[in-house]
DOTINU-869740 format. One record per residue (C-alpha): residue number from 1; residue in one letter; x, y, z. Coordinates in steps of 0.2 Angstrom, whole numbers, plus 5000, padded with zeros to 4 digits. Layout:
N
<kese resi="NUM" resn="A" c1="X" c2="Y" c3="Z"/>
...
# end
This chain:
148
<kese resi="1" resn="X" c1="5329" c2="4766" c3="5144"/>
<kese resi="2" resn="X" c1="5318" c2="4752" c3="5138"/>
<kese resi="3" resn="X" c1="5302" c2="4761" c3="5133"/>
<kese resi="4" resn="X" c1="5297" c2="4752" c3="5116"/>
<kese resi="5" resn="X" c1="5294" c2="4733" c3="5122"/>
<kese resi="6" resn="X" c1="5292" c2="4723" c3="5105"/>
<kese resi="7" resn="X" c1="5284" c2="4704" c3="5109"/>
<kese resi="8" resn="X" c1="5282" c2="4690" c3="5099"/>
<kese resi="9" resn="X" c1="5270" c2="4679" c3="5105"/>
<kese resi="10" resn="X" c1="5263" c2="4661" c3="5096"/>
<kese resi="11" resn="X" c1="5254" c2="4653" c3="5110"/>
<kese resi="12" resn="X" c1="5268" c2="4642" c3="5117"/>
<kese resi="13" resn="X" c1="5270" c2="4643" c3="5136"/>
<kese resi="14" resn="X" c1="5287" c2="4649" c3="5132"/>
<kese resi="15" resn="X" c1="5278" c2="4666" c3="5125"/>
<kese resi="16" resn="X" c1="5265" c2="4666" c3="5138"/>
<kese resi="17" resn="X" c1="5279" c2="4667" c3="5148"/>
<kese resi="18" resn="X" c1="5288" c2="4682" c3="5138"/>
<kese resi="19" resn="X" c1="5272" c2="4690" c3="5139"/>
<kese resi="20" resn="X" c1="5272" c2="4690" c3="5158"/>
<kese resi="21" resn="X" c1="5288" c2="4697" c3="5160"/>
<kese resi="22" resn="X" c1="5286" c2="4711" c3="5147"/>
<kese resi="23" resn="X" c1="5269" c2="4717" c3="5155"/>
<kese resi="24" resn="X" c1="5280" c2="4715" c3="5171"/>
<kese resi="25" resn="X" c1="5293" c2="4725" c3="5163"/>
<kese resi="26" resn="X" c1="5282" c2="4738" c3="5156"/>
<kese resi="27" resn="X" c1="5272" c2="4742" c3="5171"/>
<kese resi="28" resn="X" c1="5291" c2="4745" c3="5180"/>
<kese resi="29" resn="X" c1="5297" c2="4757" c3="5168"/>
<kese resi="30" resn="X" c1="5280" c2="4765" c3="5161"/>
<kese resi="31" resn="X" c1="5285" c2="4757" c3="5145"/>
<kese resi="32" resn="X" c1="5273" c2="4751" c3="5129"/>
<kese resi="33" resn="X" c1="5274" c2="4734" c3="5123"/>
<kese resi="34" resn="X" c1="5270" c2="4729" c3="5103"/>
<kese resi="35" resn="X" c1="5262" c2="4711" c3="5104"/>
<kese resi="36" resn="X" c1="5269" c2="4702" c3="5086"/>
<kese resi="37" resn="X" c1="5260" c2="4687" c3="5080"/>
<kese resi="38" resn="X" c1="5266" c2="4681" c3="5062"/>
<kese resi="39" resn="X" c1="5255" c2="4670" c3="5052"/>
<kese resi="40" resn="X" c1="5268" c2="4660" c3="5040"/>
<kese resi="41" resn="X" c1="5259" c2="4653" c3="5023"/>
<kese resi="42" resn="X" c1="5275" c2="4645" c3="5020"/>
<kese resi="43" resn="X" c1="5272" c2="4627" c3="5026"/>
<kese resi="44" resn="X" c1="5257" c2="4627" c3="5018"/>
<kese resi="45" resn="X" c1="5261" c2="4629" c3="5004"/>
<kese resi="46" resn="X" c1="5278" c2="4620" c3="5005"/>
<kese resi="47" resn="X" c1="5267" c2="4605" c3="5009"/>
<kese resi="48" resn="X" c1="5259" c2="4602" c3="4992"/>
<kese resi="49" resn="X" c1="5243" c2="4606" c3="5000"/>
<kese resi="50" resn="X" c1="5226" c2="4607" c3="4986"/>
<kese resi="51" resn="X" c1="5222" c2="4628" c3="4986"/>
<kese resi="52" resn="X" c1="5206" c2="4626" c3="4994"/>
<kese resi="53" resn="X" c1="5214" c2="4616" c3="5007"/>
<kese resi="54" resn="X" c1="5231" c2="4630" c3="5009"/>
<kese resi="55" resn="X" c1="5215" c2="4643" c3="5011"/>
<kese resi="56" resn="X" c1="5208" c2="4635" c3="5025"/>
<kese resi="57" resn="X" c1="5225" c2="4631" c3="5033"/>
<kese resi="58" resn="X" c1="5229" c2="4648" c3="5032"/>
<kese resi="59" resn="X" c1="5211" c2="4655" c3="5037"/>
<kese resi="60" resn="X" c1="5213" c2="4646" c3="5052"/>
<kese resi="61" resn="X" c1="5232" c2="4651" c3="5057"/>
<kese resi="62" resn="X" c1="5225" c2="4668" c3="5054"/>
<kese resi="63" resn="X" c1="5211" c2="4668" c3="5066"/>
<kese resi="64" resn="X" c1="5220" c2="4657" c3="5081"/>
<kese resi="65" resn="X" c1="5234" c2="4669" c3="5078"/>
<kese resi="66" resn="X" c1="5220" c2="4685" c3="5082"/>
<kese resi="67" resn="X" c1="5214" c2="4675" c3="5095"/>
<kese resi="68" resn="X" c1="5231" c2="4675" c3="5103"/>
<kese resi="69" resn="X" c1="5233" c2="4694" c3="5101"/>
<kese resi="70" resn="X" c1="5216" c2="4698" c3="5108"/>
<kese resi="71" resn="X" c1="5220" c2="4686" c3="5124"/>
<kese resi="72" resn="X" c1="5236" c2="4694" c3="5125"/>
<kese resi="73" resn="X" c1="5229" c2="4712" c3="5122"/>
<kese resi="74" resn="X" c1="5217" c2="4708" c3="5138"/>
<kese resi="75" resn="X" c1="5233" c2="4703" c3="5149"/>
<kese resi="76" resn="X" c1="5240" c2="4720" c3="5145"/>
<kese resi="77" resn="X" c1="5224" c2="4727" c3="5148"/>
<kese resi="78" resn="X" c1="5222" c2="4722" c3="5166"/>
<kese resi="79" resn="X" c1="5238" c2="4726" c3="5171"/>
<kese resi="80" resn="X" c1="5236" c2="4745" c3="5164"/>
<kese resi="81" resn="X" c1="5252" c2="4742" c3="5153"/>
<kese resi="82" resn="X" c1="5247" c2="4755" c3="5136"/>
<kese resi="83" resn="X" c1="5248" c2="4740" c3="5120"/>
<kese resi="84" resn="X" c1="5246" c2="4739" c3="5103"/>
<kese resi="85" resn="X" c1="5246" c2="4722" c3="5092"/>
<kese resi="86" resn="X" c1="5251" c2="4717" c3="5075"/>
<kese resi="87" resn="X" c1="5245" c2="4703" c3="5063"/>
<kese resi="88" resn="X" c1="5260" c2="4701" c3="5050"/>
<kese resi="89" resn="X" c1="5257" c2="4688" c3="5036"/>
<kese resi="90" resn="X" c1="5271" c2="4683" c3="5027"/>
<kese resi="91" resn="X" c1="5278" c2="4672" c3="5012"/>
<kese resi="92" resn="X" c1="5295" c2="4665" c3="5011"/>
<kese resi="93" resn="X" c1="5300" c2="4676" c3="5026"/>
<kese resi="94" resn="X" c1="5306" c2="4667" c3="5043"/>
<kese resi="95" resn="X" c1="5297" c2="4676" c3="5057"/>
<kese resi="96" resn="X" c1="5315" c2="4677" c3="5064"/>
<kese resi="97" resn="X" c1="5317" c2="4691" c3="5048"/>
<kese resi="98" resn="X" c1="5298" c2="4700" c3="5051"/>
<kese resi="99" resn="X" c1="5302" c2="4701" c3="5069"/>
<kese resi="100" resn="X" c1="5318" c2="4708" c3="5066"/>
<kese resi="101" resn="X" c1="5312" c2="4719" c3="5053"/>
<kese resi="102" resn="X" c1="5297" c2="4725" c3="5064"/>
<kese resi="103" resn="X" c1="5310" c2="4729" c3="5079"/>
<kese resi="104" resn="X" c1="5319" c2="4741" c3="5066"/>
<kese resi="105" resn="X" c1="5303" c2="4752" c3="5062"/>
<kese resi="106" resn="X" c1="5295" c2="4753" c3="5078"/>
<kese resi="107" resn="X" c1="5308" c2="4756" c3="5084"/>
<kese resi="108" resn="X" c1="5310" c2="4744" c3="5098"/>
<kese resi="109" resn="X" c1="5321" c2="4746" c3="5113"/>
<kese resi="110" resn="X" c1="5319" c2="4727" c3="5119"/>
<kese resi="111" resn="X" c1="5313" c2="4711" c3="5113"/>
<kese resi="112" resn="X" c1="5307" c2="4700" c3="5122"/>
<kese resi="113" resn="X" c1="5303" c2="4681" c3="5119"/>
<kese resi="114" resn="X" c1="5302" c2="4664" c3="5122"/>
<kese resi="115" resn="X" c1="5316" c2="4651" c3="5120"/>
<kese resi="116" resn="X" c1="5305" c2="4640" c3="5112"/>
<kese resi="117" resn="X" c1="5288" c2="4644" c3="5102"/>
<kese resi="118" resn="X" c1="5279" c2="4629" c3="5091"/>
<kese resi="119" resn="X" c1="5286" c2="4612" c3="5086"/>
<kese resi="120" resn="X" c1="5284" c2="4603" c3="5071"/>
<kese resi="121" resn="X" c1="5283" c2="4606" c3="5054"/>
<kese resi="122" resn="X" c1="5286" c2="4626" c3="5056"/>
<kese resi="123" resn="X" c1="5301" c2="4622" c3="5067"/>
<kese resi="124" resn="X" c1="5309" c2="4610" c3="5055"/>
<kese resi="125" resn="X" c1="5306" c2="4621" c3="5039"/>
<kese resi="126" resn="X" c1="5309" c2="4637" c3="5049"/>
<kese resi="127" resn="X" c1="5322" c2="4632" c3="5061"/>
<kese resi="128" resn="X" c1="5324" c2="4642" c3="5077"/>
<kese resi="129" resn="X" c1="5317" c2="4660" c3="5077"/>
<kese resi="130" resn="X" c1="5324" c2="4665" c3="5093"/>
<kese resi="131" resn="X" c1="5341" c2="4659" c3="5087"/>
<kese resi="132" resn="X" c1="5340" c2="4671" c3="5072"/>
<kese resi="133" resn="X" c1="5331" c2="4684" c3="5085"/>
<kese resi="134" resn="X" c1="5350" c2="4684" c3="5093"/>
<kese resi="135" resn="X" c1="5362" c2="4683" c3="5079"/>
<kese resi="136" resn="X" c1="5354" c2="4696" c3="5069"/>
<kese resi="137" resn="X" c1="5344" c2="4710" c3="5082"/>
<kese resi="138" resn="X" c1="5349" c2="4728" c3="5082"/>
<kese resi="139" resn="X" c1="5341" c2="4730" c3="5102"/>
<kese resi="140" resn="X" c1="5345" c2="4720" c3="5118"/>
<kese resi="141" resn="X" c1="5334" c2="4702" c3="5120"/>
<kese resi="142" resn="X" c1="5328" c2="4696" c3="5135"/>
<kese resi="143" resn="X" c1="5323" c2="4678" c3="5131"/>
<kese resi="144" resn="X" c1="5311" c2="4668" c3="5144"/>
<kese resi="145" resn="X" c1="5315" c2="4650" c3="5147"/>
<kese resi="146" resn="X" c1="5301" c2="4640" c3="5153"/>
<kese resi="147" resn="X" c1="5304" c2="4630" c3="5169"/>
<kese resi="148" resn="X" c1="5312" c2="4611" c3="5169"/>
# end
């Protein structure tokens, strides 16, 4: 049924928690899982920010975004669930699109996510990924609300 698990994961508890219940998932129906982590030059850009200043900006969204692949890899790891990871940059895209996008080529049976990933300036120039996640995906979506 659900075989191809797509996840898209920021680092917010609301993906940690989408993580859990993939690995969960995937270890129940002997399914793989595609960890998605999407570093947006966007709002650096879109800020005015000096070009050495973007570089850095976007340097470090790169590596904190690998760092939360590799965590997330390890999860899957040590529950024995078979995972992959993908880095997308993108410019101009909403994450809502690449995750979309990337659920189309997998192919992706599932997607799960967080009803929430980061605050601030990406939410206000990005508005709300899952939201798009649900209006535009082609698979079911199992979103994870954090408790409270």
């Amino acid at each position: 049924m659900y075989q191809n698990i797509l996840v898209p994961i920021d680092g917010s508890e609301p993906s940690g928690l989408g993580l859990q219940e993939a690995i969960q998932l995937a270890q129940t129906l002997g399914a793989r899982i595609r960890l998605l982590h999407v570093v947006n030059k966007t709002p650096w850009i879109a800020a005015g920010a000096m070009p050495p200043v973007i570089d850095d900006l976007i340097s470090h969204s790169r590596s904190a975004g690998e760092a939360i692949l590799r965590d997330a890899m390890g999860a899957a790891r040590v529950a024995g669930v078979d995972a992959q990871d993908q880095l997308i940059e993108a410019l101009g895209d909403r994450a809502g699109e690449i995750i979309i996008s990337d659920a189309r080529a997998w192919p992706a049976h599932l997607i799960v996510c967080g009803t929430h990933g980061r605050r601030g300036l990406k939410r206000i120039l990005m508005g709300s990924d899952a939201e798009y996640i649900v209006r535009h995906s082609p698979v079911p979506i199992l979103l994870i609300r954090p408790p409270g």
